[in-house]
Every structure is written in C-alpha cells, then in structure tokens.
C-alpha positions, -999 to 999 in steps of 0.1 A, spaced: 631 -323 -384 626 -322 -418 653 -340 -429 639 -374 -407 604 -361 -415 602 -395 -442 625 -415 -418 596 -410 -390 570 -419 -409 587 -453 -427 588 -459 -389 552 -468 -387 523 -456 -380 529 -422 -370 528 -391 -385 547 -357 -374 525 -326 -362 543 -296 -349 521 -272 -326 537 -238 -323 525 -209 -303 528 -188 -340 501 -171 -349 488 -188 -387 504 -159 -407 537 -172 -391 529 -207 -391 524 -205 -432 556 -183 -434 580 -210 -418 563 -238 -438 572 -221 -470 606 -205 -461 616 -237 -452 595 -259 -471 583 -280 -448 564 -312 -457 545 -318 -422 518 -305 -408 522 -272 -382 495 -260 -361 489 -226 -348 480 -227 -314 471 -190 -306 456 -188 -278 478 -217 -260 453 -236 -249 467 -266 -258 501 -257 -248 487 -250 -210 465 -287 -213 497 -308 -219 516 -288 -191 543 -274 -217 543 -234 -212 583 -221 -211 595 -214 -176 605 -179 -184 572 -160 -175 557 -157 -211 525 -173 -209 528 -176 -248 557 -193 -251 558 -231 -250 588 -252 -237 604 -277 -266 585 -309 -256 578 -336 -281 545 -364 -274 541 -400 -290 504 -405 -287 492 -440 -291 466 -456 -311 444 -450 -281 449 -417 -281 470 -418 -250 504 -406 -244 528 -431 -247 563 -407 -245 576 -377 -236 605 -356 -243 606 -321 -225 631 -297 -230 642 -274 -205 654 -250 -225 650 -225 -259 670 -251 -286 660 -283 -272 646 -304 -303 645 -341 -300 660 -355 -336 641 -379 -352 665 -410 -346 653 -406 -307 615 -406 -321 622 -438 -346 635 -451 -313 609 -443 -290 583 -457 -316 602 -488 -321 601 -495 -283 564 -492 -281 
C-alpha cells in the first residue's frame, strides 16, 4: 500500500488510515521496518474491529478480517471491500477507483 500511498491521496480528499489489531509496540515496529508514510492505528482491545463487523472468521476474537472502508465527508460509509481471507489487500488502483466513483 505504500507504494499508491501518494497515488491515493492525489486522488482527492482522502487520506489512508490502517487499523490493525497490533498492539502499539508492533504498530511502531512495522511503520519503521517498512517505513511507512501513513498513519496505523493500534486497535488493542478490538473494539473497533467488532463495531464495523470485521473480526476474522477463524475463532480469534483478536484477529480482524482484511476489510478496507471509504468513509464520506459525512462521516458515513460510502464502500466496502471485505476480504475473506488472511492476504486479501485491496491495491490502491481499486481505492483511486472507488473514490473516483463517489
């Protein structure tokens, strides 16, 4: 994702947040071992995970399925792409498209 990171946002208005069940030592870890220039959330306790309906099938109440959100100006969502499986990662050509639909 980092390679469309500036693709994304020349897009529009949008701007990339990745929300990972990672605790923040992790979180920092990956951002520097891969130098990532977007912003990653730890979400810990997977409470926001469990509010958008995104935990991983496999029984792990920690883990969180791939699933990307466009959320609108209005703080609504506005598209979805779920994965189904571990290695699912929408590219960022499919979010330039999505965002030039809207």
């Amino acid at each position: 994702m980092q390679s469309g990171y500036q693709n994304i946002k020349a897009a529009g208005a949008a701007e990339l947040i990745v929300m990972s069940s990672d605790n923040t030592n992790g979180i920092r870890q990956l951002r520097q071992d891969e130098g990532l220039d977007y912003l990653l959330l730890s979400d810990g306790d997977v409470d926001t995970i469990a509010a958008y309906n995104v935990r991983a099938q496999s029984g792990n109440p920690f883990l969180a399925r791939p699933a990307t959100f466009i959320i609108n100006e209005n703080g609504r969502i506005a598209w979805v792409d779920l994965g189904d499986r571990y290695g699912h990662r929408t590219n960022s050509q499919q979010i330039i498209n999505a965002l030039n639909d809207l």
